[in-house]
C-alpha positions as CSV (number, residue, x, y, z in Angstrom):
1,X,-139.5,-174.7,65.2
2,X,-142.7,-177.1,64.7
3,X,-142.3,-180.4,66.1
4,X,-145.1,-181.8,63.6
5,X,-142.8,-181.1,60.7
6,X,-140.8,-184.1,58.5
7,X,-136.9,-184.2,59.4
8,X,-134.4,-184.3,56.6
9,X,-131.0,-185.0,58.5
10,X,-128.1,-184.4,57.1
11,X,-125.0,-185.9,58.4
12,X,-121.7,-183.3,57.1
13,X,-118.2,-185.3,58.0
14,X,-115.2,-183.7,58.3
15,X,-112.8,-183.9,55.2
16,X,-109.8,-185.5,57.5
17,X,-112.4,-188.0,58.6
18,X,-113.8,-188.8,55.6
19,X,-109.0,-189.3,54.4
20,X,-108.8,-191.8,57.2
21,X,-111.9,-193.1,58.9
22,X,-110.3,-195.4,60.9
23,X,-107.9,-193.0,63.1
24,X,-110.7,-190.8,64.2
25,X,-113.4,-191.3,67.4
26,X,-116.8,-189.9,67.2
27,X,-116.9,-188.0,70.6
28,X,-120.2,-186.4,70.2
29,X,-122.1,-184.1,67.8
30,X,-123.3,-180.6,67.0
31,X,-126.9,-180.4,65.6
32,X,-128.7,-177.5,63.7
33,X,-132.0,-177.1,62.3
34,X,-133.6,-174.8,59.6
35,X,-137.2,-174.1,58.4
36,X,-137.6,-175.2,54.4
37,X,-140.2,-175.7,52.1
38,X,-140.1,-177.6,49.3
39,X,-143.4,-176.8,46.8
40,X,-146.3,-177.6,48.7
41,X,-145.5,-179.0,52.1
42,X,-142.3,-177.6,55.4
43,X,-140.4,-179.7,56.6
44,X,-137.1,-179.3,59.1
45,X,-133.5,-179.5,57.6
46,X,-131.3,-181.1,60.4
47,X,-127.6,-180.8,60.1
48,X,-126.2,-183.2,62.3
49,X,-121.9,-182.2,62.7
50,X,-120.2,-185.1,64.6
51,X,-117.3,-184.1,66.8
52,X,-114.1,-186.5,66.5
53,X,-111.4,-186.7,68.3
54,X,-107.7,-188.7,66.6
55,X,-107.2,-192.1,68.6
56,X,-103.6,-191.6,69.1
57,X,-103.7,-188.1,69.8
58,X,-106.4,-187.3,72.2
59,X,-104.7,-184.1,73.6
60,X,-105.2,-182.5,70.0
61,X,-108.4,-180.4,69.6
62,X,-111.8,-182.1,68.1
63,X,-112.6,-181.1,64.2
64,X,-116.1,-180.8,63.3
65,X,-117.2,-180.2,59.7
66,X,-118.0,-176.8,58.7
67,X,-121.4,-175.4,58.2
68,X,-122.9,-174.8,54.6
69,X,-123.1,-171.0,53.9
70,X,-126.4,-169.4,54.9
71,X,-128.0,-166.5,53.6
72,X,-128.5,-164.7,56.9
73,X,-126.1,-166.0,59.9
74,X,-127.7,-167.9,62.1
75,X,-130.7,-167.8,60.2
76,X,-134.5,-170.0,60.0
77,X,-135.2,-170.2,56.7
78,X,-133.1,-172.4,54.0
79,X,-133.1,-170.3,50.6
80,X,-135.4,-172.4,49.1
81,X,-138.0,-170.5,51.9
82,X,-136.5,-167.2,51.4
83,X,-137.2,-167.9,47.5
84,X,-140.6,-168.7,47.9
85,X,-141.5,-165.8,50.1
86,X,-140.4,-163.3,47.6
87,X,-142.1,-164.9,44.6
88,X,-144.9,-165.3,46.3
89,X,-144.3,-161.6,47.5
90,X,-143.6,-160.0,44.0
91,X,-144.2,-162.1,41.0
92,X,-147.9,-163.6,42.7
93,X,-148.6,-160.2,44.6
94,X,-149.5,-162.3,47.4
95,X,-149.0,-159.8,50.5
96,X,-146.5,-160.7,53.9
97,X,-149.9,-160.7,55.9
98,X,-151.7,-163.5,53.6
99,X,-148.9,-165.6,53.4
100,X,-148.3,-165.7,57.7
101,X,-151.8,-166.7,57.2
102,X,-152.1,-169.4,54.7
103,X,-148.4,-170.8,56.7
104,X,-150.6,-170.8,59.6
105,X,-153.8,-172.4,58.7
106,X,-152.4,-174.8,56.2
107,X,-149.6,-175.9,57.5
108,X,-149.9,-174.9,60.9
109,X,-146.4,-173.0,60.7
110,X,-146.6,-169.6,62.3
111,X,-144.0,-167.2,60.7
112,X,-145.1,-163.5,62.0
113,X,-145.2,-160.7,59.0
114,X,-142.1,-159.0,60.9
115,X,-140.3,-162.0,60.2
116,X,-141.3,-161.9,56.6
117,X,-140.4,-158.7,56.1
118,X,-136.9,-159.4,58.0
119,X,-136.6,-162.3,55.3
120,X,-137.2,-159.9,52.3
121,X,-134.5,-156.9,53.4
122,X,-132.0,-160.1,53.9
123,X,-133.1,-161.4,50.0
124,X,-133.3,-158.0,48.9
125,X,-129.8,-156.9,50.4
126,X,-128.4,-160.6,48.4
127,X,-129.5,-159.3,44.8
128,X,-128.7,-155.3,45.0
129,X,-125.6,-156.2,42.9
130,X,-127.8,-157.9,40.2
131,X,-130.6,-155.1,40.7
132,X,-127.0,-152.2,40.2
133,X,-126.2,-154.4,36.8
134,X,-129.1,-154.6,35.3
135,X,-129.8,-150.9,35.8
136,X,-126.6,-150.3,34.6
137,X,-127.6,-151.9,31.4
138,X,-130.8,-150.2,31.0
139,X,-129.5,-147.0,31.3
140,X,-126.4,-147.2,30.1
141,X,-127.6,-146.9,26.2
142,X,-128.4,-143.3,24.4
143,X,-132.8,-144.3,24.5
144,X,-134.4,-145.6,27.5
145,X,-138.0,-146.1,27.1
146,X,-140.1,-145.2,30.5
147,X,-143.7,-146.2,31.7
148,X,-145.6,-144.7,34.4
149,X,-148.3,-146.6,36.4
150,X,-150.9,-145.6,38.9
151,X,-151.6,-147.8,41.0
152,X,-153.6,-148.1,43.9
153,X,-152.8,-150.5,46.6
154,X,-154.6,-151.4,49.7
155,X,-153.3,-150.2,53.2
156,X,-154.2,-153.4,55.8
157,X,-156.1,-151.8,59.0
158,X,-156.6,-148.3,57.3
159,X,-159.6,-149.5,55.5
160,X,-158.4,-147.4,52.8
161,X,-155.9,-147.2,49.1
162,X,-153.4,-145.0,48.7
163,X,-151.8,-143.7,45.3
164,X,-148.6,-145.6,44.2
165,X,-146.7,-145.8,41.1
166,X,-145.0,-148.3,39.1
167,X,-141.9,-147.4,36.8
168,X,-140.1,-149.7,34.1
169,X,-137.6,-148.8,32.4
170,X,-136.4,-150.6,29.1
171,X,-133.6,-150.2,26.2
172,X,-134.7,-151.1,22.9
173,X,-133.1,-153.9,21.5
């Protein structure tokens, strides 16, 4: 994680804390980090969990708030990162290899392409089921209307293209 990022802490109480503030002793604190971005600039999400103990009953086990749901367990990157990657990816055809660059030299973060690529399985694997409905959709009607596309794409190191295609598929209407 860069040190030379901004910190947006976050402080999550626990909901029996929050009921009755008064019974509970902070007893220390569990602290997690994620890589954002928000348009334009990284910074470091901080999660700070504080651990508290009840004042009468110290032999009962600390609570700590939960953690918000992540998009990959354990994961870096917020959504908000994992969004931006694959619009950059697909929508501004920006390849995994320029953007580890530009996250390098302009805002000295280094994210390898392998990570990337990690990042877009992980975002792809979240919208299969709104990939399934929409092809569902299109094909479920009697007329589908079909394109075909050459295209030829560049293959980084080879110093050569290679052949691709591009389908879409549409329903009138």
């Amino acid at each position: 994680m860069p040190e030379h990022l901004p910190v947006v802490e976050e402080v999550l109480e626990p909901k029996e804390v929050l009921a009755e503030p008064g019974a509970w002793r902070r007893i220390g604190e569990e602290v997690s980090e994620q890589l954002d971005y928000e348009p334009g600039r990284f910074l470091r999400r901080r999660l700070v969990r504080p651990r508290y103990v009840r004042r009468t009953a110290r032999e009962e086990a600390p609570v700590i708030a939960q953690l918000p749901a992540r998009l990959q367990e354990r994961g870096l990157p917020t959504a908000a990162l994992m969004a931006y990657v694959v619009v950059s990816k697909y929508c501004d055809h920006l390849p995994l290899y320029r953007q580890s660059a530009i996250f390098s030299t302009r805002h000295r973060v280094d994210i390898p392409r392998q990570t990337l690529c990690r990042w877009i399985e992980v975002a792809a694997w979240w919208l299969e089921p709104i990939h399934r409905r929409i092809r569902t959709g299109v094909l479920g009607g009697g007329y589908v209307q079909v394109d075909e596309t050459p295209v030829e794409y560049l293959s980084p190191g080879k110093g050569r293209t290679g052949q691709g295609y591009l389908w879409t598929c549409a329903r009138p209407g």
